[in-house]
Gaussian input, Z-matrix of N, CA and C with variables (Angstrom, degrees):
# hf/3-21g

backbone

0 1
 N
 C     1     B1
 C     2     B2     1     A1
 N     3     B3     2     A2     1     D1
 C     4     B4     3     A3     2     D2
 C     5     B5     4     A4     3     D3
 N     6     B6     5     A5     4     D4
 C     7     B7     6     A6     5     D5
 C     8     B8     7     A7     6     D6
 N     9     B9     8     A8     7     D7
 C    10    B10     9     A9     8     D8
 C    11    B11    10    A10     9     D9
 N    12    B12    11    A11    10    D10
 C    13    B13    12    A12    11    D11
 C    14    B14    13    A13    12    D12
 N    15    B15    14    A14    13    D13
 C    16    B16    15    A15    14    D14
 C    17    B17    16    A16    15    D15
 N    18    B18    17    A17    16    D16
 C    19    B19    18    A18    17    D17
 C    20    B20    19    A19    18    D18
 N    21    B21    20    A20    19    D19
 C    22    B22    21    A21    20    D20
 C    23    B23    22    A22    21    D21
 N    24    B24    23    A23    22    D22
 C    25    B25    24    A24    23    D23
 C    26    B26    25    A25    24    D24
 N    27    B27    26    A26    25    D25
 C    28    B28    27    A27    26    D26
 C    29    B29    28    A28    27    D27
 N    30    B30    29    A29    28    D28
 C    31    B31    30    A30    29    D29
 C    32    B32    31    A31    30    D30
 N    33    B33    32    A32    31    D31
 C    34    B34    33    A33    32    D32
 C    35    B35    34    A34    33    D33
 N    36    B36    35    A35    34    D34
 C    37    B37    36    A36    35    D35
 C    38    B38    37    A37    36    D36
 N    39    B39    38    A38    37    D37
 C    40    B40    39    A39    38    D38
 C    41    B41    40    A40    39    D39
 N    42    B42    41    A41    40    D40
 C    43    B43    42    A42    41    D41
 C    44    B44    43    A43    42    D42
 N    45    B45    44    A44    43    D43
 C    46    B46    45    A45    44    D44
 C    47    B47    46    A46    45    D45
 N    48    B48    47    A47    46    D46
 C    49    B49    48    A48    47    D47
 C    50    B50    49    A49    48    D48
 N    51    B51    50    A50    49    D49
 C    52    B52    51    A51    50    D50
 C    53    B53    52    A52    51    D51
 N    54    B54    53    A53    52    D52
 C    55    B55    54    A54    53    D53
 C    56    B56    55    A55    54    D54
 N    57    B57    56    A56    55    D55
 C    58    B58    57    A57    56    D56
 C    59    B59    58    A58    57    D57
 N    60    B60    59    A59    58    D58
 C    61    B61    60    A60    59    D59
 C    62    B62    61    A61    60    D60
 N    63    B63    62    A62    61    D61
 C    64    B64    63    A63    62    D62
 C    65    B65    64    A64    63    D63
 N    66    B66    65    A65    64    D64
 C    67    B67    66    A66    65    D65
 C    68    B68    67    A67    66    D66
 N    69    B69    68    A68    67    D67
 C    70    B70    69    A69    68    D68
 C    71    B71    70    A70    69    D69
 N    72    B72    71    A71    70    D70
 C    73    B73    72    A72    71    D71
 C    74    B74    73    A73    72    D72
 N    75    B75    74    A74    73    D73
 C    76    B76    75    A75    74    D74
 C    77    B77    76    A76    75    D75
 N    78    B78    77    A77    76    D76
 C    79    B79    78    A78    77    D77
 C    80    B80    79    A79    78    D78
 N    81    B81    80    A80    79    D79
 C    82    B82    81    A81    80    D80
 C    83    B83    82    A82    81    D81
 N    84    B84    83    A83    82    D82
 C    85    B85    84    A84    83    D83
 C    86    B86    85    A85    84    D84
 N    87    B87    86    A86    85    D85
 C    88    B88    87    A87    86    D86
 C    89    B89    88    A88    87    D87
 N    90    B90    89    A89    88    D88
 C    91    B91    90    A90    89    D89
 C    92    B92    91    A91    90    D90
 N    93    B93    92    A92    91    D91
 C    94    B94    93    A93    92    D92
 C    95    B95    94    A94    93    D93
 N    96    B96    95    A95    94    D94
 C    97    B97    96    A96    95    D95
 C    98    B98    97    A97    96    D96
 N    99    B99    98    A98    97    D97
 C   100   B100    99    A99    98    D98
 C   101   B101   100   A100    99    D99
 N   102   B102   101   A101   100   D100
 C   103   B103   102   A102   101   D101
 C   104   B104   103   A103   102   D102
 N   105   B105   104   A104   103   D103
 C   106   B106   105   A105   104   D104
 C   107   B107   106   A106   105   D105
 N   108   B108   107   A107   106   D106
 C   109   B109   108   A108   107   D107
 C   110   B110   109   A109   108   D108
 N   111   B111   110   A110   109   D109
 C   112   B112   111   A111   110   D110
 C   113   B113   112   A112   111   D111
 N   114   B114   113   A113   112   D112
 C   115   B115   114   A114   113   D113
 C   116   B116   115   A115   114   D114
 N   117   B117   116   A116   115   D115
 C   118   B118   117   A117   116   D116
 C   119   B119   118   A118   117   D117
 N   120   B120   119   A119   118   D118
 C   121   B121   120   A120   119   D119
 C   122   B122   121   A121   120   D120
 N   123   B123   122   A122   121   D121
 C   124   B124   123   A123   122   D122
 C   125   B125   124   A124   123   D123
 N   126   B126   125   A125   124   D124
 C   127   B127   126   A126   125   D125
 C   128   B128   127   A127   126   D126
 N   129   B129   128   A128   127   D127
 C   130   B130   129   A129   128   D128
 C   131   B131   130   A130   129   D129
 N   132   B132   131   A131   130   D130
 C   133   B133   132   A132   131   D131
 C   134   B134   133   A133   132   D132
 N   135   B135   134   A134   133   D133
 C   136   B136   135   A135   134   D134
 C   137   B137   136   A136   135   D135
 N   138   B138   137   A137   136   D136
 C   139   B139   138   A138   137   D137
 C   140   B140   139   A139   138   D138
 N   141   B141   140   A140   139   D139
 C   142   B142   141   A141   140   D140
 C   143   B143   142   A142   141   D141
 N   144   B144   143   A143   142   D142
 C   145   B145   144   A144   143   D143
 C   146   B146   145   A145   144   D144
 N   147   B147   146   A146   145   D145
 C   148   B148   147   A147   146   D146
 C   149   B149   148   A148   147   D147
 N   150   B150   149   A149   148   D148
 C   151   B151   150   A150   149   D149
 C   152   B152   151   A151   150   D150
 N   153   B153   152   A152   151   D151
 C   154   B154   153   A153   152   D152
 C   155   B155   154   A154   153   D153
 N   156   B156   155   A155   154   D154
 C   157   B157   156   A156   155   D155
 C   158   B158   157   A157   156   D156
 N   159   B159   158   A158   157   D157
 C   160   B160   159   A159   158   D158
 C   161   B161   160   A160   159   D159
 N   162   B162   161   A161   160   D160
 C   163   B163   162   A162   161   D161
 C   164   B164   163   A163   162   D162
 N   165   B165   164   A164   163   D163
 C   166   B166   165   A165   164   D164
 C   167   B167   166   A166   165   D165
 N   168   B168   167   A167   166   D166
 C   169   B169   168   A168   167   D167
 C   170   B170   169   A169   168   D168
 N   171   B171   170   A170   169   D169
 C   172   B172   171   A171   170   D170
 C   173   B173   172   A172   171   D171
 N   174   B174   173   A173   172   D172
 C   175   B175   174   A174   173   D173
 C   176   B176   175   A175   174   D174
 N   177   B177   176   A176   175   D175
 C   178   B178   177   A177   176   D176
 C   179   B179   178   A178   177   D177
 N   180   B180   179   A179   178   D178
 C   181   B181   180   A180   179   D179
 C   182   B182   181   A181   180   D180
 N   183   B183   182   A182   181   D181
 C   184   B184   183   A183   182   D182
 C   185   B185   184   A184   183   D183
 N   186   B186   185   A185   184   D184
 C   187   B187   186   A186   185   D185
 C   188   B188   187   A187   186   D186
 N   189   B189   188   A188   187   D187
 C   190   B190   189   A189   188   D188
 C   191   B191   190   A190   189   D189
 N   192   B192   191   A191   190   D190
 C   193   B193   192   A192   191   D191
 C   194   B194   193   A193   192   D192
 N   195   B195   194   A194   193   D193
 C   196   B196   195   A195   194   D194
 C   197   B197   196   A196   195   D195
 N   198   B198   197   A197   196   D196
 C   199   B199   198   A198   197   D197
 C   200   B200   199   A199   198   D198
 N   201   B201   200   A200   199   D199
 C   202   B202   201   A201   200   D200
 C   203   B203   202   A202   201   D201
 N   204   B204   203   A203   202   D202
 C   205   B205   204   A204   203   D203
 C   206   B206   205   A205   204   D204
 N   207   B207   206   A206   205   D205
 C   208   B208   207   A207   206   D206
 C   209   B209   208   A208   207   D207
 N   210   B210   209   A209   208   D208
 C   211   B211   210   A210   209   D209
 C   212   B212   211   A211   210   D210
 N   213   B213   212   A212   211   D211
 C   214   B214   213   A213   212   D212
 C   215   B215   214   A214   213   D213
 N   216   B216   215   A215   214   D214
 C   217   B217   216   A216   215   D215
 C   218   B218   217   A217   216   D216
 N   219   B219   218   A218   217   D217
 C   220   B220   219   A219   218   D218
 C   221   B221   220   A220   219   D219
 N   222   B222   221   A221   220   D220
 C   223   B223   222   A222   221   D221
 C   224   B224   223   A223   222   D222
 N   225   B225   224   A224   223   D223
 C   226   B226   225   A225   224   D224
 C   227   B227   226   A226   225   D225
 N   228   B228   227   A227   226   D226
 C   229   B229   228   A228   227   D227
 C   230   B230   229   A229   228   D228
 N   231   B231   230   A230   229   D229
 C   232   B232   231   A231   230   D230
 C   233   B233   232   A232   231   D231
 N   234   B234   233   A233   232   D232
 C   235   B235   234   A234   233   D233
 C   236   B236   235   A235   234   D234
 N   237   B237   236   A236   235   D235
 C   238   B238   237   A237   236   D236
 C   239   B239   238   A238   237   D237
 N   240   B240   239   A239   238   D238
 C   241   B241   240   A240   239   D239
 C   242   B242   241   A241   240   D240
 N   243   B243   242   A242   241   D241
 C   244   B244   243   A243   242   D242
 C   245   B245   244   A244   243   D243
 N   246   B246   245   A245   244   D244
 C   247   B247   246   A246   245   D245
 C   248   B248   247   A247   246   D246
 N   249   B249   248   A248   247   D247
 C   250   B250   249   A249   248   D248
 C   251   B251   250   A250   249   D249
 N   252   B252   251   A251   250   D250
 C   253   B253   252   A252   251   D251
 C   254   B254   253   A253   252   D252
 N   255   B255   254   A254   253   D253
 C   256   B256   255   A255   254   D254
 C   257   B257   256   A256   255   D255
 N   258   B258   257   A257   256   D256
 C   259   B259   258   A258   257   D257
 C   260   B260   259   A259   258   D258

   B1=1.4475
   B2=1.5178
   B3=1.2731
   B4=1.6431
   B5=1.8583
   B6=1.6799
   B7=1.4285
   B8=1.5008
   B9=1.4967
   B10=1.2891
   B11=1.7937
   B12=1.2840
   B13=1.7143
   B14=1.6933
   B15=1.2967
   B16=1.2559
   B17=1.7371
   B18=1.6311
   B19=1.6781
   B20=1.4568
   B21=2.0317
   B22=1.3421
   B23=1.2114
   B24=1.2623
   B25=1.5470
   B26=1.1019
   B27=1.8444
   B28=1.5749
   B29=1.7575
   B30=1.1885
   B31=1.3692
   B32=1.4814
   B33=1.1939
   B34=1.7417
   B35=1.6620
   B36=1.3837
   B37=1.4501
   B38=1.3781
   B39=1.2738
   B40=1.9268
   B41=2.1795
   B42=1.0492
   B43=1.6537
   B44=1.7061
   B45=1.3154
   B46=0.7259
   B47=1.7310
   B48=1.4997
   B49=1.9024
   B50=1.2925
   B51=0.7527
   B52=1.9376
   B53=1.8986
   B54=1.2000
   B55=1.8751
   B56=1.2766
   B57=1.7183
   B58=1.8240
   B59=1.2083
   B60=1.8996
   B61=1.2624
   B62=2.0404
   B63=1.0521
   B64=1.2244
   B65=1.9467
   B66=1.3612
   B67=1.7567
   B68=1.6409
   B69=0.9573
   B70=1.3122
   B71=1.7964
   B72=1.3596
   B73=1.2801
   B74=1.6031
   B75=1.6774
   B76=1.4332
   B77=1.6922
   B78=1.0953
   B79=1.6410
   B80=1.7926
   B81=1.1673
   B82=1.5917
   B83=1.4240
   B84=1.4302
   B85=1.2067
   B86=1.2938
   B87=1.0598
   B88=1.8997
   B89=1.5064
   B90=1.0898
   B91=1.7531
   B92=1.9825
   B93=1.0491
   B94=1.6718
   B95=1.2407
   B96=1.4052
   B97=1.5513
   B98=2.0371
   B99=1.2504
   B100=1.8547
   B101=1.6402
   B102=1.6084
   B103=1.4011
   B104=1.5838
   B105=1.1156
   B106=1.3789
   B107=1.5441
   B108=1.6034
   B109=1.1409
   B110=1.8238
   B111=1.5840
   B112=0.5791
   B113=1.9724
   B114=1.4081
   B115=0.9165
   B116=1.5506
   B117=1.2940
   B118=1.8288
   B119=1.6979
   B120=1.3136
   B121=1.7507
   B122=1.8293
   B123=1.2041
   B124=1.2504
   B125=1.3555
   B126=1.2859
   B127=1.4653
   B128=1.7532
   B129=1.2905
   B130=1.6546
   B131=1.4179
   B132=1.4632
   B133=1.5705
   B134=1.4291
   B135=1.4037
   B136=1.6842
   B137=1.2333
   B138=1.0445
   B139=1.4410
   B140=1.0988
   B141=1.6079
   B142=1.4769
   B143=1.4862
   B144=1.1973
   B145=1.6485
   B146=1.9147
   B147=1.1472
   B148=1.2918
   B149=1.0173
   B150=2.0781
   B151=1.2364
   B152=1.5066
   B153=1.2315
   B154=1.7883
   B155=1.2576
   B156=1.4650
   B157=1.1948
   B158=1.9166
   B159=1.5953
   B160=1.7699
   B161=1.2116
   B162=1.2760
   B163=1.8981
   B164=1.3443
   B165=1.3497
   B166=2.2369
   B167=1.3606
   B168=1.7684
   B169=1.7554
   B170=1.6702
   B171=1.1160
   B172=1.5155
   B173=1.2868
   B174=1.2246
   B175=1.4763
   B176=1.2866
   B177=1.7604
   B178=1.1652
   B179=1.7150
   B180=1.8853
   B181=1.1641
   B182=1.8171
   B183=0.9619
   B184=1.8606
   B185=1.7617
   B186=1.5296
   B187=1.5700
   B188=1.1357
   B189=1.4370
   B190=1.1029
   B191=1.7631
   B192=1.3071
   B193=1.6699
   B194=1.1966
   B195=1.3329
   B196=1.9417
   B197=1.8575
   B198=0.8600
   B199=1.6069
   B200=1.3235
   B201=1.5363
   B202=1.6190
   B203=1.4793
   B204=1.4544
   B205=1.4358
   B206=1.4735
   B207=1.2727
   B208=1.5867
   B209=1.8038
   B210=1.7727
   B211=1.3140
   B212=1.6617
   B213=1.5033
   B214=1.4548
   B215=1.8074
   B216=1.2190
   B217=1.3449
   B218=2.2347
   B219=0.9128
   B220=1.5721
   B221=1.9863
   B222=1.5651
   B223=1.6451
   B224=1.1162
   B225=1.4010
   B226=1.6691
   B227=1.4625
   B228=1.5778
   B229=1.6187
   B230=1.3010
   B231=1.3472
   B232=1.8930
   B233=2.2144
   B234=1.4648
   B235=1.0070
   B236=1.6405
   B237=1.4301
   B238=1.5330
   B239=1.4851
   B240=1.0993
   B241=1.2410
   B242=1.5240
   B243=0.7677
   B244=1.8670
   B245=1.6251
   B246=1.1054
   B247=2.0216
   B248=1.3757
   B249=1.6600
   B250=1.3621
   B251=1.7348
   B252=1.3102
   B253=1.4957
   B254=1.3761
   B255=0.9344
   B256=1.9551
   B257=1.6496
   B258=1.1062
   B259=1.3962
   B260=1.2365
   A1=109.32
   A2=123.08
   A3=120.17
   A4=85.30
   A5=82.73
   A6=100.35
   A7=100.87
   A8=109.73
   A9=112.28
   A10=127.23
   A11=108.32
   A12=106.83
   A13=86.87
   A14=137.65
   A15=163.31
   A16=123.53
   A17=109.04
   A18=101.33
   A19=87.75
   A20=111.44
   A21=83.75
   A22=133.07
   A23=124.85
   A24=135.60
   A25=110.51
   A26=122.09
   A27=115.63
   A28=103.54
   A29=105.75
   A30=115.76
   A31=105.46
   A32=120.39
   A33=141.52
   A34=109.58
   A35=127.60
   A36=139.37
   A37=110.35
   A38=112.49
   A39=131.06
   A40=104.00
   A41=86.21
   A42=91.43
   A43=97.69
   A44=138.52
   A45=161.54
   A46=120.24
   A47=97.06
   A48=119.03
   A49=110.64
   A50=145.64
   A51=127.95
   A52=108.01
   A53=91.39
   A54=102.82
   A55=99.47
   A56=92.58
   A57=103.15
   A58=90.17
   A59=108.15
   A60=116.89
   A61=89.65
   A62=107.97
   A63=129.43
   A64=97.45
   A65=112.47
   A66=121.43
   A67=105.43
   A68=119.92
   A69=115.95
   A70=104.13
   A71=120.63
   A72=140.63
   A73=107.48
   A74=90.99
   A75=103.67
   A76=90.53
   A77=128.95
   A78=137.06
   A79=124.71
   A80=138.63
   A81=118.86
   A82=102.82
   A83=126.93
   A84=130.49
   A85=108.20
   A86=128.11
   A87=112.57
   A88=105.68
   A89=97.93
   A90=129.76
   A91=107.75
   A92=100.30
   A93=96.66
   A94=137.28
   A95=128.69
   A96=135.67
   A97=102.79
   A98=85.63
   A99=96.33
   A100=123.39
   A101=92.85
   A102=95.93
   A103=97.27
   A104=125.80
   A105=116.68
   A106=114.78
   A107=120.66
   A108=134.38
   A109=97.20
   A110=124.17
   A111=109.02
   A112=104.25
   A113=167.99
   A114=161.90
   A115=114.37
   A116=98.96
   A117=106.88
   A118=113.71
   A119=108.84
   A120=120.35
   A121=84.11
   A122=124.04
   A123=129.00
   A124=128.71
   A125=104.30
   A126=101.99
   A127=112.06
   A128=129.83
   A129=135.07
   A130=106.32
   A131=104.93
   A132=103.01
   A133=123.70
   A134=136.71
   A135=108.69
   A136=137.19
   A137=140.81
   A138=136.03
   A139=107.92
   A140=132.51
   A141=123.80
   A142=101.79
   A143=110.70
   A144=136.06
   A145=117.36
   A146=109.46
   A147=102.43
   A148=115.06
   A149=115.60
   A150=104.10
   A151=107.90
   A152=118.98
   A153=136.35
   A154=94.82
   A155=121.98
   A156=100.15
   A157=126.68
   A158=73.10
   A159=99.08
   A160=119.55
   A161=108.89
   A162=94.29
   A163=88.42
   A164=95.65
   A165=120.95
   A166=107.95
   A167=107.20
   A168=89.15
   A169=105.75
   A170=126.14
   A171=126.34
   A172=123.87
   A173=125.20
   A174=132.45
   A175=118.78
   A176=129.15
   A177=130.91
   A178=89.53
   A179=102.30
   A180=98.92
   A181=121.21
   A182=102.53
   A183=129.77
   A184=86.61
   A185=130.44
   A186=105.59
   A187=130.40
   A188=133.73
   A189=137.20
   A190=126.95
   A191=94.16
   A192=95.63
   A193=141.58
   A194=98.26
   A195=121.98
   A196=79.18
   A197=128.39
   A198=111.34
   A199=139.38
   A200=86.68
   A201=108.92
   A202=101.43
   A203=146.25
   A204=137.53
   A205=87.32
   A206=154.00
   A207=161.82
   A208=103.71
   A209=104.03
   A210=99.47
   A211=127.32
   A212=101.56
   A213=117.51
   A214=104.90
   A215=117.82
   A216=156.99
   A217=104.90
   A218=125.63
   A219=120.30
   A220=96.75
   A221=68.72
   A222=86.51
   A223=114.90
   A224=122.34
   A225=123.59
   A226=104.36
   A227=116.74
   A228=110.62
   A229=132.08
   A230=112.65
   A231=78.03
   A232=97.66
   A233=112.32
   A234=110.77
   A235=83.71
   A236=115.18
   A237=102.91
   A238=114.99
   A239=116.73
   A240=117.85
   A241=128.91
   A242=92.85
   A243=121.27
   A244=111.93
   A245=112.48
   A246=123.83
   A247=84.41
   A248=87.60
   A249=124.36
   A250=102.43
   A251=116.89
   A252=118.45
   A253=114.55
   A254=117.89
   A255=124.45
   A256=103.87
   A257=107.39
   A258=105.36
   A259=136.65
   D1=141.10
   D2=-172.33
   D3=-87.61
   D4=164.34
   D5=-176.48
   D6=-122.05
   D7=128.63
   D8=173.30
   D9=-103.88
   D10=156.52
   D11=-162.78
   D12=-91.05
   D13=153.95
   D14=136.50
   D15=-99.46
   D16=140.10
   D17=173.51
   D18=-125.79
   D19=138.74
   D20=154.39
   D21=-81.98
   D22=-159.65
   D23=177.10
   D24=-122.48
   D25=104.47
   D26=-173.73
   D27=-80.95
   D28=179.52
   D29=-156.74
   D30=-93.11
   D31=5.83
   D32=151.68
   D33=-79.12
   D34=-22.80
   D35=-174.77
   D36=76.96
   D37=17.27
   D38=160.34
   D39=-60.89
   D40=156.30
   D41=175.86
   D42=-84.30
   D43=168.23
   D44=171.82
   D45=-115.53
   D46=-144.16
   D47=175.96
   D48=-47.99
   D49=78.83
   D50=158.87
   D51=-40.30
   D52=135.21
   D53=-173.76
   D54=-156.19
   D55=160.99
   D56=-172.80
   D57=-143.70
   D58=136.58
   D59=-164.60
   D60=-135.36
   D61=136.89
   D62=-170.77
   D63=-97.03
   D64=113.42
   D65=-160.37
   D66=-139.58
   D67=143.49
   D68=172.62
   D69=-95.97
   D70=148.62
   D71=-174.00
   D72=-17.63
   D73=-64.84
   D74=-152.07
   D75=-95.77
   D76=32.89
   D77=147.16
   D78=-53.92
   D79=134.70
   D80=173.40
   D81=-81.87
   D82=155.89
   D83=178.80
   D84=-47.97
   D85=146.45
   D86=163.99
   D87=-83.85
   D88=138.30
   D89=174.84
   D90=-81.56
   D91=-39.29
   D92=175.49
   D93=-147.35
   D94=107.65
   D95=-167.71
   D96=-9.74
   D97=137.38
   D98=173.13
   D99=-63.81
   D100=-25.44
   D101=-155.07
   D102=-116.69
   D103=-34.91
   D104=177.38
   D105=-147.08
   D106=48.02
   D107=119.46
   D108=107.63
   D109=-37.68
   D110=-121.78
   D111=-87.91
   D112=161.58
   D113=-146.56
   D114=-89.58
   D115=112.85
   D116=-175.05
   D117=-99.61
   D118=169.46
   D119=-171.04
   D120=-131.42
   D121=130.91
   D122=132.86
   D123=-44.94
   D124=119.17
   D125=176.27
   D126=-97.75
   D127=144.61
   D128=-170.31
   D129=-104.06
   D130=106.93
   D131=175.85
   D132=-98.82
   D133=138.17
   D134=160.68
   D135=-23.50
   D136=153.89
   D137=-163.48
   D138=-107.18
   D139=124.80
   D140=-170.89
   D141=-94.70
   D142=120.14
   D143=-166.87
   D144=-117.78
   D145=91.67
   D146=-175.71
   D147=-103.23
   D148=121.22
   D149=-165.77
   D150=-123.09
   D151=21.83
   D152=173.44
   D153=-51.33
   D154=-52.52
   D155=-163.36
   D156=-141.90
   D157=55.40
   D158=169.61
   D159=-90.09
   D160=169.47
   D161=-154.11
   D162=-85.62
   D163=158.33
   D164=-170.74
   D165=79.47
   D166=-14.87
   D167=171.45
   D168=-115.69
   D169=1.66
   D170=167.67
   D171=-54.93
   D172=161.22
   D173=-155.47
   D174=-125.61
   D175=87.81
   D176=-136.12
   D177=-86.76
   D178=137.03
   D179=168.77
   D180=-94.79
   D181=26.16
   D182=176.98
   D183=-91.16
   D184=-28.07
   D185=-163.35
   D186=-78.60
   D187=78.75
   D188=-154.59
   D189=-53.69
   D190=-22.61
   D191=155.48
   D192=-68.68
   D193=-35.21
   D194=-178.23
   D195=-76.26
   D196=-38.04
   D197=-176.63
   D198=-64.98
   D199=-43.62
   D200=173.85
   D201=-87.28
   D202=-24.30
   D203=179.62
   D204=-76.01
   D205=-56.56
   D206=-168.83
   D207=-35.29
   D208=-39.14
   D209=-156.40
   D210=130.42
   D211=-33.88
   D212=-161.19
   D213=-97.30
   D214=125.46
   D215=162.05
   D216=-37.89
   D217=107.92
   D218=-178.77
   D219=-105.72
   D220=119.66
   D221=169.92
   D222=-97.69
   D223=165.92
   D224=163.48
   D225=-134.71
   D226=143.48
   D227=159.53
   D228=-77.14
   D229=120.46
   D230=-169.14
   D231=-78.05
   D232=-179.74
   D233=-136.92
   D234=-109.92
   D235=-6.76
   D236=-179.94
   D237=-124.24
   D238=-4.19
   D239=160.72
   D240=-110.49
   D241=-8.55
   D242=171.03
   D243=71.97
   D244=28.71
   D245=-166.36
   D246=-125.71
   D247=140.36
   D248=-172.82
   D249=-82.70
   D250=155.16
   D251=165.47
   D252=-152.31
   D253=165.49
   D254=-174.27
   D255=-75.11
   D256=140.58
   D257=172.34
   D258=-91.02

């Protein structure tokens, strides 16, 4: 469920509390603090969107170039002696 930011509204028409209320979509905004009554405004934030690692932009650790340009050495086990060697 996204979580939305709220300010209240003191009774001077000053901002108040900043609060975050956890709502499902099809929720109505709330009109008045939960806990002590008093009348809130939603505030609209950017949306934090992470897209590093959505598929087509992820970073396969199979890529043996991105590995070896990084720095890092690819080992293999061999399968009958159980010792590692450079590849």
């Amino acid at each position: 469920m996204p979580v939305y930011t709220y300010i209240t509204v003191n009774p001077d028409g000053s901002d108040g509390e900043v609060f975050e209320v956890e709502q499902s979509i099809s929720s109505k905004p709330l009109e008045k603090h939960p806990e002590n009554g008093l009348p809130v405004k939603r505030v609209f934030d950017a949306p934090n969107l992470n897209t590093e690692y959505t598929p087509g932009k992820e970073k396969s650790l199979s890529d043996m170039t991105r590995i070896k340009k990084a720095g890092f050495e690819v080992l293999e086990k061999d399968k009958i002696s159980g010792k590692y060697f450079k590849r």
